[in-house]
C-alpha positions as CSV (number, residue, x, y, z in Angstrom):
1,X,-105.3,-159.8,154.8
2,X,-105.7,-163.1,152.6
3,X,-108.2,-161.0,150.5
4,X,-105.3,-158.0,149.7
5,X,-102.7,-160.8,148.6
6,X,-105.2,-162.5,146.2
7,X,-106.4,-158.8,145.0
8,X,-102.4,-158.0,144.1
9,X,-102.0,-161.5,143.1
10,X,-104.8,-161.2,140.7
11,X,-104.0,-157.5,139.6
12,X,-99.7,-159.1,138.6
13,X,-101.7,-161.5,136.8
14,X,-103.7,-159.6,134.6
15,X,-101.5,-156.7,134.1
16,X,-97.9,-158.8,133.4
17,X,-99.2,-159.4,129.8
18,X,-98.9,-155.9,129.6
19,X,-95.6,-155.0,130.3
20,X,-94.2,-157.2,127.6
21,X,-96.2,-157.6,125.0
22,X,-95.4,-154.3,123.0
23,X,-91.9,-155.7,123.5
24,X,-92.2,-159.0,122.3
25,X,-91.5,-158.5,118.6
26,X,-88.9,-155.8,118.8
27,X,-86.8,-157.4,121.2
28,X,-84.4,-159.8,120.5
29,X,-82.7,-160.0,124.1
30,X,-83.8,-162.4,126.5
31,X,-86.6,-162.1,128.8
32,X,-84.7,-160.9,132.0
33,X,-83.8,-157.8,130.3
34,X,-87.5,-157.2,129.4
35,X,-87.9,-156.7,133.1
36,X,-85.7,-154.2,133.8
37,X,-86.9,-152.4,130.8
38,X,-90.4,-152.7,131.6
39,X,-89.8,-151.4,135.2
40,X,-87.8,-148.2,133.9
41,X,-91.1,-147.7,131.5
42,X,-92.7,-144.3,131.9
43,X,-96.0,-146.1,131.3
44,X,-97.7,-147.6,135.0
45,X,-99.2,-150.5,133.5
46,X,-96.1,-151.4,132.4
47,X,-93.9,-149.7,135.0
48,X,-96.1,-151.5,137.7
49,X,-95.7,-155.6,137.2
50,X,-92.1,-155.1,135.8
51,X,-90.8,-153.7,139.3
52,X,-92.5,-156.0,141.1
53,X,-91.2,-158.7,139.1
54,X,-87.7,-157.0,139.1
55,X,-87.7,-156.7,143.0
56,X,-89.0,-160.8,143.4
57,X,-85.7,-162.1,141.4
58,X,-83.0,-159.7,143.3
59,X,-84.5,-160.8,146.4
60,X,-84.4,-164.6,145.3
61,X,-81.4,-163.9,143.4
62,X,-79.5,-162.6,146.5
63,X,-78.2,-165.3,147.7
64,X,-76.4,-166.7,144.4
65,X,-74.3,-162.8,144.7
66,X,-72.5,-164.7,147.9
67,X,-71.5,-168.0,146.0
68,X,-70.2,-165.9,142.8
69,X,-68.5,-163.7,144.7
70,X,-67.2,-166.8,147.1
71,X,-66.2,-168.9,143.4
72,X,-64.6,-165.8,142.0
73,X,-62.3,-164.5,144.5
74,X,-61.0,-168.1,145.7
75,X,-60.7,-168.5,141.7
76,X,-58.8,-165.3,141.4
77,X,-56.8,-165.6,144.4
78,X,-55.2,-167.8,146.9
79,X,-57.5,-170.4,148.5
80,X,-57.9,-169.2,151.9
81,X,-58.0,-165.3,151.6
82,X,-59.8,-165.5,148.2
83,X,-62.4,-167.6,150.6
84,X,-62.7,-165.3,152.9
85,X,-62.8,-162.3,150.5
86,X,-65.3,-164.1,148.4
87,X,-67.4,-163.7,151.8
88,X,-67.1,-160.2,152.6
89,X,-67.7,-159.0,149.1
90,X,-70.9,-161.5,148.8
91,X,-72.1,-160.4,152.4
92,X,-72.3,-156.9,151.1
93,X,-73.5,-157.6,147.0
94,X,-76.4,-160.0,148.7
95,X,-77.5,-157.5,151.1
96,X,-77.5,-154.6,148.5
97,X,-79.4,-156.6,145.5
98,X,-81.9,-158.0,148.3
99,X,-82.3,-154.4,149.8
100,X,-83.0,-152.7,146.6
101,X,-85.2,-155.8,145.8
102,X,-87.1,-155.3,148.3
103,X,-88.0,-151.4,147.5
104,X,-88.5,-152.5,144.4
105,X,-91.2,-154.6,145.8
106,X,-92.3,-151.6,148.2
107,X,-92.3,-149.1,145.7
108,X,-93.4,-150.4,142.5
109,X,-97.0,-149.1,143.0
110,X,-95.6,-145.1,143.2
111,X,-96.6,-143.8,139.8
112,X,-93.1,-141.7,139.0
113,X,-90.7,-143.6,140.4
114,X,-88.9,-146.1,138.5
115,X,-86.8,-147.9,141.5
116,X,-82.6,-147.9,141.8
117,X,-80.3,-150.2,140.5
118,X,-78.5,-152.0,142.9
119,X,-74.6,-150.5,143.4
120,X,-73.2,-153.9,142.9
121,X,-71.5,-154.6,139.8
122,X,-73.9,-156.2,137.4
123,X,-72.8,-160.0,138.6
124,X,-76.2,-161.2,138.1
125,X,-78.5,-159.3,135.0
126,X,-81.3,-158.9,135.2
């Protein structure tokens, strides 16, 4: 088992100069959105790290969907319901951006398939 990790560690490693360097002097965009369009490339060398790394951050991202959503609807609203609005709406944005990170992660090795966005509102680009 240690020896597959290091073999896909390894692989990420040598092929995520790939998905970006083609990119690298036409883009003027940050390098979050070089990412996502890596992981929608029809090209698997490119297609292949970009998911991956596109399914690591909404997983690790996740979490931060519950404290926007918390901040914004207490912001928008009155303290206590906005509070507990802010929860249910950030329950269900987390869960949805860590699910589809997740296939991301479990799917980015499928040569044709180029993952789904998650349904949540696009709170946190990637």
């Amino acid at each position: 088992m240690k020896k597959l990790i290091w073999l896909m560690v390894v692989l990420v490693a040598f092929a995520m100069p790939l998905a970006f360097a083609d990119e690298a002097a036409t883009s003027t965009s940050g390098g979050l959105s070089k990412v996502s369009e890596a992981a929608d490339s029809s090209d698997y060398l490119v297609k292949f790290p970009g998911m991956l790394v596109r399914g690591i951050v909404h997983v690790v991202a996740s979490p931060f969907e519950l404290l926007k959503s918390i901040f914004d609807e207490t912001k928008d609203g009155q303290p206590i319901i906005g509070t507990l609005k802010g929860i249910g709406v950030g329950t269900m944005n987390m869960t949805s951006r860590a699910l589809v990170g997740a296939w991301d992660i479990a799917t980015c090795w499928l040569p044709q398939y180029n993952g789904e966005k998650p349904p949540v509102a696009n709170v946190l680009t990637i």
